[in-house]
C-alpha positions in Angstrom: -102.6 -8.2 -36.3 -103.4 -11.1 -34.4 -104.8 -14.5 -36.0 -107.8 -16.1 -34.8 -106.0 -18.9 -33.4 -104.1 -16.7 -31.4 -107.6 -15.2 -30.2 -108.9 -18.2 -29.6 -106.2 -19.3 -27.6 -106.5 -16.2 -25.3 -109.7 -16.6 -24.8 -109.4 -20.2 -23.8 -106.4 -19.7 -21.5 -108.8 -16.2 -20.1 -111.4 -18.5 -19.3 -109.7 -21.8 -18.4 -111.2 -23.8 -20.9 -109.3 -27.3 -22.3 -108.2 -27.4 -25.5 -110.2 -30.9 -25.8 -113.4 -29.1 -24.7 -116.4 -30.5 -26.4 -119.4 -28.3 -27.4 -121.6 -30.0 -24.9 -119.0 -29.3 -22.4 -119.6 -25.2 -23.0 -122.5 -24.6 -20.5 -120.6 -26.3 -17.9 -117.1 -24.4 -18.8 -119.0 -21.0 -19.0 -121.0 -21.3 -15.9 -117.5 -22.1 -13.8 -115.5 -19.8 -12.0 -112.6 -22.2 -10.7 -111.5 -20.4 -7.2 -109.0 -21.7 -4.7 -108.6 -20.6 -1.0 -105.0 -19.4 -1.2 -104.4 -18.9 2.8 -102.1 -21.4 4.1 -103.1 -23.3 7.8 -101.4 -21.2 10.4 -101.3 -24.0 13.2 -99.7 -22.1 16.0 -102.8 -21.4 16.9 -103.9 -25.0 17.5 -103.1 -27.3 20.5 -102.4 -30.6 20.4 -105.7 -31.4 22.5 -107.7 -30.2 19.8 -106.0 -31.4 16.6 -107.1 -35.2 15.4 -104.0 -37.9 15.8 -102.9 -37.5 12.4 -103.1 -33.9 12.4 -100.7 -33.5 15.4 -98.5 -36.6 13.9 -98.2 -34.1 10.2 -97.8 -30.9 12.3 -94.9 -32.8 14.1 -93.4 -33.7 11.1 -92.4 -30.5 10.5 -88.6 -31.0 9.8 -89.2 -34.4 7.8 -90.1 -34.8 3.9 -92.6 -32.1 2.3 -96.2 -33.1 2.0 -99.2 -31.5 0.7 -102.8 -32.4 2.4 -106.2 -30.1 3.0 -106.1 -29.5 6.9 -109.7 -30.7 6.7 -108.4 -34.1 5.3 -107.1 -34.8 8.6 -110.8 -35.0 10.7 -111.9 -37.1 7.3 -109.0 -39.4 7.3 -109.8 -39.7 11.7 -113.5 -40.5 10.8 -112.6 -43.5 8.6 -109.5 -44.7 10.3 -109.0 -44.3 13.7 -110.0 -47.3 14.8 -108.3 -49.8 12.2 -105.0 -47.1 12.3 -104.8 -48.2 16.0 -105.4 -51.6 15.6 -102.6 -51.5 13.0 -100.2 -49.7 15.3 -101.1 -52.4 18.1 -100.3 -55.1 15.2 -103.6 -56.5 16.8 -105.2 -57.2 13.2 -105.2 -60.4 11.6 -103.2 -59.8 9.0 -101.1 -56.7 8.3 -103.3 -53.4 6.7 -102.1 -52.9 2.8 -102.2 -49.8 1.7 -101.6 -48.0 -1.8 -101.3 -44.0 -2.0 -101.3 -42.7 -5.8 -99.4 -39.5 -6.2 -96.7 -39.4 -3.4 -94.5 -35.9 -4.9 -91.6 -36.1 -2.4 -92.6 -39.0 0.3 -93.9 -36.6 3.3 -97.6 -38.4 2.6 -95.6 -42.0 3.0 -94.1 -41.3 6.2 -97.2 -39.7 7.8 -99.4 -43.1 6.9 -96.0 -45.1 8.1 -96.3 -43.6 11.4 -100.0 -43.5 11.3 -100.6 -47.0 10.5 -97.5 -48.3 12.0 -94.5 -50.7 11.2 -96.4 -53.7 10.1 -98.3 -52.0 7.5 -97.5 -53.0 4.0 -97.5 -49.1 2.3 -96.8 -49.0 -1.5 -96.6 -45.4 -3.0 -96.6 -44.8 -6.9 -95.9 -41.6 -8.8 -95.1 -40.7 -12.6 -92.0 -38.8 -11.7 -88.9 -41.1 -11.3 -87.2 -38.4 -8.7 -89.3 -40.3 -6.0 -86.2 -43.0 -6.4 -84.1 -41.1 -5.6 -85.0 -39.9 -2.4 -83.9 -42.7 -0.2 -87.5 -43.5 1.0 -87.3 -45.8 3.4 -91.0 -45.6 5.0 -92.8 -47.2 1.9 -92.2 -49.2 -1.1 -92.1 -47.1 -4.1 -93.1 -47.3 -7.5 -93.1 -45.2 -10.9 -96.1 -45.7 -13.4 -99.0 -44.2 -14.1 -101.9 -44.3 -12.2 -104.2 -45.2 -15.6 -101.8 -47.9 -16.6 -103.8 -51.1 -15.7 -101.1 -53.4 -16.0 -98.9 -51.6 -14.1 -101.3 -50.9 -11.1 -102.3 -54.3 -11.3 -98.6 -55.7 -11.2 -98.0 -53.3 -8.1 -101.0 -54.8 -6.3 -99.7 -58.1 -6.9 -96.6 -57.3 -5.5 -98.2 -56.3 -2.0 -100.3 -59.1 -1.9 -103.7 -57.1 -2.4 -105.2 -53.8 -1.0 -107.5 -52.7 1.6 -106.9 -49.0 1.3 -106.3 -47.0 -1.7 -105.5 -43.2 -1.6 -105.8 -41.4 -5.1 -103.8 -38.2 -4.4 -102.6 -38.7 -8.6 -103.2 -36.3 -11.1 -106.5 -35.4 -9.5 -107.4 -35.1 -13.4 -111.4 -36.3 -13.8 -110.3 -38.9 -16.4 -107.7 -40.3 -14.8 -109.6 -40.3 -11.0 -111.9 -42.3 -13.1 -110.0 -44.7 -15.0 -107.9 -45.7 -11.8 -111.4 -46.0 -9.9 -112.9 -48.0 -12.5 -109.7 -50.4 -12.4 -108.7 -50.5 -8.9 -112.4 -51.1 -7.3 -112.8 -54.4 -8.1 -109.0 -55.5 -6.9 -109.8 -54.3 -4.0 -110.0 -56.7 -0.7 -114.1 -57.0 0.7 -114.2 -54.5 3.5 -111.8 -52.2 1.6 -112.0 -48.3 1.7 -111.1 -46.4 -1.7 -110.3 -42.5 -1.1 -110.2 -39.8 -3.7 -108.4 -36.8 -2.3 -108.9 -33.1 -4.1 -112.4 -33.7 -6.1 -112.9 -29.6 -6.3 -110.8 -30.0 -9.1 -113.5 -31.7 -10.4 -115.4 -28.6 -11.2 -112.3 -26.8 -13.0 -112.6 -26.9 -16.5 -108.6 -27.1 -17.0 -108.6 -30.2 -15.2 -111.6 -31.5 -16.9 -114.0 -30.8 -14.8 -116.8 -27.8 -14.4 -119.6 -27.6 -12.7 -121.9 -30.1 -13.3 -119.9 -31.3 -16.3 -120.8 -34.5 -17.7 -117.7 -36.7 -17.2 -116.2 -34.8 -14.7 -115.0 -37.7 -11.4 -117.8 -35.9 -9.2 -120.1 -36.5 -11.5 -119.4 -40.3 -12.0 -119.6 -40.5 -8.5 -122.8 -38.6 -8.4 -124.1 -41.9 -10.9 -122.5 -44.4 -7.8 -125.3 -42.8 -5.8 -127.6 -43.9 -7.9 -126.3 -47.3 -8.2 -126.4 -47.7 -4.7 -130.0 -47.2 -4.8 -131.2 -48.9 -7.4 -133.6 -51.5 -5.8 -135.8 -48.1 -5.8 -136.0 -47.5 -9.2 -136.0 -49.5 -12.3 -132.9 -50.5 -13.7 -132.5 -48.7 -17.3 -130.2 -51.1 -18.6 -127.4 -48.6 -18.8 -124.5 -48.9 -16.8 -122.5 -46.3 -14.8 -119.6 -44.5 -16.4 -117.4 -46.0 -13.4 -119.0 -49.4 -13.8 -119.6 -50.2 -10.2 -122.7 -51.4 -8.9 -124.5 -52.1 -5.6 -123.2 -55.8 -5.7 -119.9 -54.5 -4.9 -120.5 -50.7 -3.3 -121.3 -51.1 0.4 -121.4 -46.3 1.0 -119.9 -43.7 -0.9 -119.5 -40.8 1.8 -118.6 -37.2 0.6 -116.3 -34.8 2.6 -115.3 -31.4 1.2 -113.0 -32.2 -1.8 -113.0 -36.0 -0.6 -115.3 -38.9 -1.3 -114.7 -42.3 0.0 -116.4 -45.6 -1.2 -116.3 -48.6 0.7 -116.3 -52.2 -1.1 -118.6 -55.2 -0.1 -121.7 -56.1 -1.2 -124.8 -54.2 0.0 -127.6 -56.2 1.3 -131.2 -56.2 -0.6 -133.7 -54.3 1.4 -136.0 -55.7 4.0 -138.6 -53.8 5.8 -138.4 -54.6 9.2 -141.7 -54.6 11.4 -141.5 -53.8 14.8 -143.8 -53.7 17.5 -147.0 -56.0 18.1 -148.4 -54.9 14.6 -151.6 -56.2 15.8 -152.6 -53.5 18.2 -155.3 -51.1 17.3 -153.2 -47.9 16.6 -151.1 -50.1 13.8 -154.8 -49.7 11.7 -155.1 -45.9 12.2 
């Protein structure tokens, strides 16, 4: 006969729920049914032409290191980057671009944003699982730590002289994707872009997430939209989980599984009037 903590362990591995799961967590945990598209990107079908840069740079990269990205990442990462990438490759910016990419597996990920970016671009990648020093990676600095570990993050960041870019492709667990967000941000350069990669994990309750879950990392970001507008609203006094206001959060833009905040401070509001205000129709 089976024992109730073997029942209750069924049940939790039958329903994906954490074994940390708290009771106010159990609406959210009930209410989700994690699924995940399981057809690979066939890309034969594809032509060059129609592909963004860095898609047809990570389909030609077929022969080099494994790599793991969304094929809809690829327009997202275009949208944000294009520009700067080029500018990077020309080595026409003022200083070289610094980037950090959390969560690198077996360095595919480093090489793509090596030949993206180009050879004057300071890439760091970090990762928990020492193998990655192993592998004679030569496109990127590489180093192992944990992507919560504030002293270690903050050491790497040192080491590469500051960050404009940061790409959290770590764990992809909601407390971590928050605890590296809420210690990163603010050592990031003015004008820097943070990206979080994967956030429909964010509604899987075995990665602590669900939908609508408080605490969940799209939820916390849910709360930066709220900072961002504040000026609307009076402030409660409480601050965000993330603990990142408007003084610091220029946009927060959402892409399927991928959210990316950008870091300077966002001007107060100011109506602007325009038009000859004085003409009859203005009093109508």
């Amino acid at each position: 006969m089976m024992k109730a903590r073997d029942i209750a362990y069924l049940v939790r591995e039958k329903l994906h729920i954490p074994q940390d799961l708290r009771l106010a967590d159990v609406p959210a945990t009930l209410r989700t049914k994690p699924v995940s598209p399981s057809t690979v990107k066939d890309v034969s079908t594809e032509t060059p032409d129609s592909m963004p840069l860095l898609a047809q740079m990570a389909v030609d990269a077929g022969d080099g290191r494994p790599f793991v990205k969304w094929w809809h990442y690829f327009g997202a990462y275009e949208d944000q980057f294009a520009e700067l990438a080029q500018r990077s490759r020309e080595g026409t910016l003022d200083r070289p671009l610094r980037i950090l990419e959390m969560g690198v597996w077996r360095g595919g990920s480093l090489d793509l944003w090596r030949q993206y970016f180009g050879p004057e671009a300071v890439i760091f990648g970090i990762d928990i699982d020492e193998v990655i020093l192993s592998l004679g990676i030569d496109s990127a600095e590489v180093r192992v730590g944990s992507q919560t570990d504030e002293v270690f993050l903050r050491a790497v960041i040192e080491e590469m002289g500051g960050v404009d870019v940061v790409i959290d492709d770590g764990s992809h667990q909601s407390k971590d994707v928050i605890a590296s967000l809420r210690i990163i941000f603010p050592l990031l350069a003015d004008g820097g872009t943070y990206v979080i990669e994967d956030l429909h994990t964010s509604y899987w309750p075995t990665w602590g997430g669900g939908f609508r879950r408080r605490g969940s990392s799209i939820e916390a970001l849910k709360e930066l939209v709220d900072a961002l507008h504040q000026p609307y609203y009076a402030r409660s006094g409480r601050r965000n989980s993330v603990g990142i206001e408007r003084d610091s959060l220029r946009s927060i833009q959402f892409y399927d599984s991928v959210a990316v905040l950008r870091k300077w401070a966002c001007p107060e509001p100011q109506p602007f009037r325009g038009g000859d205000h004085s003409r009859p129709e203005a009093s109508i």
